[in-house]
KOLLO-495325 format. One record per residue (C-alpha): residue in three letters; z, y, x. Coordinates in steps of 0.1 Angstrom, whole numbers, plus 5000, padded with zeros to 4 digits. Example, Ala and Ser with C-alpha at 12.3 -4.5 7.8 and 13.67 -1.06 7.14 Angstrom:
! residues 2
 res   c3   c2   c1
 ala 5078 4955 5123
 ser 5071 4989 5137
***
This chain:
! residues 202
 res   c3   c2   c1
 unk 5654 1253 2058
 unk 5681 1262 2082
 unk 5715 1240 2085
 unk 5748 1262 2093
 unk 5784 1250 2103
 unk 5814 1258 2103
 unk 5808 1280 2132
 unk 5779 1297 2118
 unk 5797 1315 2084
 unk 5793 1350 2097
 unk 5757 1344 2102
 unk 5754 1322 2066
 unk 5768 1352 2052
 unk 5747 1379 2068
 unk 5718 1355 2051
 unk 5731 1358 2019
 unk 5739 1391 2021
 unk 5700 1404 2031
 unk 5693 1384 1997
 unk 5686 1347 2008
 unk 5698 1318 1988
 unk 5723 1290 2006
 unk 5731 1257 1995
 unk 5767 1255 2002
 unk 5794 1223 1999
 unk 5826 1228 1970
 unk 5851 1201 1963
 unk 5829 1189 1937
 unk 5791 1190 1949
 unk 5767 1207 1964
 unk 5758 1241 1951
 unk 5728 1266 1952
 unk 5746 1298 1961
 unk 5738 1336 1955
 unk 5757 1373 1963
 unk 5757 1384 1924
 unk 5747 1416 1936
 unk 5713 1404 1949
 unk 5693 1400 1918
 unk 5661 1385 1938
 unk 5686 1358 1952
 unk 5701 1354 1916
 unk 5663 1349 1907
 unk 5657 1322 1932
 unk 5685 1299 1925
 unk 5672 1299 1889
 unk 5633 1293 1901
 unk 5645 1265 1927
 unk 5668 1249 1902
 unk 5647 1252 1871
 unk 5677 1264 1852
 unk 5665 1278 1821
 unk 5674 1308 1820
 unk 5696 1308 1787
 unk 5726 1292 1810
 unk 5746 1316 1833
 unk 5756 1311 1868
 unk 5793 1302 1872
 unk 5811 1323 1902
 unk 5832 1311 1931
 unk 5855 1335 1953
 unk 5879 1328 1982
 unk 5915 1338 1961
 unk 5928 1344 1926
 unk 5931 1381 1943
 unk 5894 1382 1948
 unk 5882 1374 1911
 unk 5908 1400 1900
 unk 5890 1425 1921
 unk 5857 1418 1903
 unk 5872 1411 1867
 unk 5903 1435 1869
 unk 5920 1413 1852
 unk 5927 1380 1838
 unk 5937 1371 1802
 unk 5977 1360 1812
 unk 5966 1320 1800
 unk 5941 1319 1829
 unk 5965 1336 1850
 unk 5990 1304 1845
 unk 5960 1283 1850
 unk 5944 1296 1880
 unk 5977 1296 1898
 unk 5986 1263 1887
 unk 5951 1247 1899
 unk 5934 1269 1921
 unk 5919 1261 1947
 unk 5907 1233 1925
 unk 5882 1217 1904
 unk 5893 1240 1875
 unk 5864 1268 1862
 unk 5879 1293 1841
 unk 5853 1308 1816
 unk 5868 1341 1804
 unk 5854 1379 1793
 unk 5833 1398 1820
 unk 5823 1434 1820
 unk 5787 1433 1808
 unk 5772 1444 1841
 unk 5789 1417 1857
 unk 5782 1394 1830
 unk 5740 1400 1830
 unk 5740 1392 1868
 unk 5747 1363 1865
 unk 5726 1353 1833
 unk 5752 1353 1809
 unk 5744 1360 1770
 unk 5777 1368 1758
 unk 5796 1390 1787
 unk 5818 1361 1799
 unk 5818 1344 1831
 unk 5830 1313 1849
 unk 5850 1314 1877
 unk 5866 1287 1901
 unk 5883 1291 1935
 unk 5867 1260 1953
 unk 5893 1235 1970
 unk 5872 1229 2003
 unk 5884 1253 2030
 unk 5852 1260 2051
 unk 5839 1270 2015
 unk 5866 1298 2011
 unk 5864 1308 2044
 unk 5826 1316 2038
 unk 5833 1330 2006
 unk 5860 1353 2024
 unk 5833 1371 2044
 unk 5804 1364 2019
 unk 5824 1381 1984
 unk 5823 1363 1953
 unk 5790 1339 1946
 unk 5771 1329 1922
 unk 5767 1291 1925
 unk 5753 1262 1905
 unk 5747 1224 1914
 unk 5723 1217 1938
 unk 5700 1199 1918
 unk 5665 1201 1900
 unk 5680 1207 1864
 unk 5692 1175 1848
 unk 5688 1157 1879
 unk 5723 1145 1897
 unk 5739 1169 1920
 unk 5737 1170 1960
 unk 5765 1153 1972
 unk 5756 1159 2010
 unk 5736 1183 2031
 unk 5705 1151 2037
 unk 5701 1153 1995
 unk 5699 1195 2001
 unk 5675 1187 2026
 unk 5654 1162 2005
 unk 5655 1176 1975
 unk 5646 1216 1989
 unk 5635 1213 2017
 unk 5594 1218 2011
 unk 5605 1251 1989
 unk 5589 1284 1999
 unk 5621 1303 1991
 unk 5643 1302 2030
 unk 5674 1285 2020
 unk 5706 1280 2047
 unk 5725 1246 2041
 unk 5761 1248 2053
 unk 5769 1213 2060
 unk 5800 1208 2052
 unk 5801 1169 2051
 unk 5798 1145 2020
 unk 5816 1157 1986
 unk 5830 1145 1952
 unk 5805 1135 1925
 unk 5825 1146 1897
 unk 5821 1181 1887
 unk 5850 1208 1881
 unk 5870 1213 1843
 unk 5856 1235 1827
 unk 5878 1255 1802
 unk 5871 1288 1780
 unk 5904 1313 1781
 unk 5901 1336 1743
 unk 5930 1353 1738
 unk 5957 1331 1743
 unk 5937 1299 1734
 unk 5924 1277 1752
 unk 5891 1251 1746
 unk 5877 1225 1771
 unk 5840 1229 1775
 unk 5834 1198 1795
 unk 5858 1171 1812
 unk 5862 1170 1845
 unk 5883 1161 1876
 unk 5916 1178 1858
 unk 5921 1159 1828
 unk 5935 1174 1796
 unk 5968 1166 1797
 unk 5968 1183 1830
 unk 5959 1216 1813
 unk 5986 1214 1782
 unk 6014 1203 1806
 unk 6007 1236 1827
 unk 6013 1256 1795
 unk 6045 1245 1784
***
């Protein structure tokens, strides 16, 4: 296991791209990260984890610009909502081509997205494309927090992993709300609270 900084993002990104798996900081936690495109690196964040394999990989990407590259669009609820809290602790769970969908586990062709808050983050994620990225954790465990926990937690793994170290982060986790139509449903509480979420769509 190999720790990056913030010097190093071209090279963490070259690693990701040639199909490796990083574990990466967010404004939240830590998170085991993937290119979507990489299907063996999709793989190993679910075999390191022990994600079952029933719960998709939610997506991060540098700008609201970038996820509309790789969606095409945005119902125009999320629209108001990602520019009213992104970059932020807000994931957005909305339709997803099916191609895009299956990448990244999903069962029902949607997707969550979130444009993280922590800079170095997006500045990886600008050279890196859109990731798939969960917690940094065995499943049901509590999350990484810092690059030591990555370390302890992953470091005797077989898969190579890079750690970008990008200094201690939150424990509470990101919003996370699904966008039908023009209705909206919170899937699980988190940093932004509810009342947040109505008073951006009046």
């Amino acid at each position: 296991m190999r720790t990056f900084g913030e010097h190093d993002l071209d090279e963490l990104s070259a690693l990701l791209g040639a199909g490796h798996v990083a574990a990466i900081p967010t404004d939240t936690v830590y998170g085991l990260a993937a290119r979507p495109d990489q299907p063996r690196a999709v793989e190993a964040v679910y075999r390191l984890k022990g994600r079952p394999s029933a719960l998709a990989l939610p997506v991060l990407a540098a700008t609201l610009d970038d996820v509309l590259g790789l969606l095409g669009q945005l119902p125009p609820v999320a629209v108001v909502l990602a520019r009213r809290f992104w970059p932020g602790a807000l994931t957005l769970v909305v339709d997803a081509p099916a191609e895009l969908a299956r990448r990244v586990g999903s069962q029902d062709d949607t997707i969550g997205l979130r444009v993280p808050a922590l800079a170095v983050t997006r500045r990886l994620l600008a050279r890196s494309g859109p990731l798939a990225v969960t917690s940094a954790n065995l499943h049901g465990e509590a999350p990484c927090t810092d690059a030591a926990q990555v370390r302890a937690a992953f470091g005797s793994s077989p898969e190579p992993i890079g750690v970008l170290d990008g200094g201690p982060s939150s424990t509470e986790p990101s919003t996370v709300v699904a966008v039908r139509g023009g209705e909206i449903e919170i899937l699980r509480a988190g940093a932004i609270r509810a009342e947040e979420i109505a008073a951006a769509l009046l």
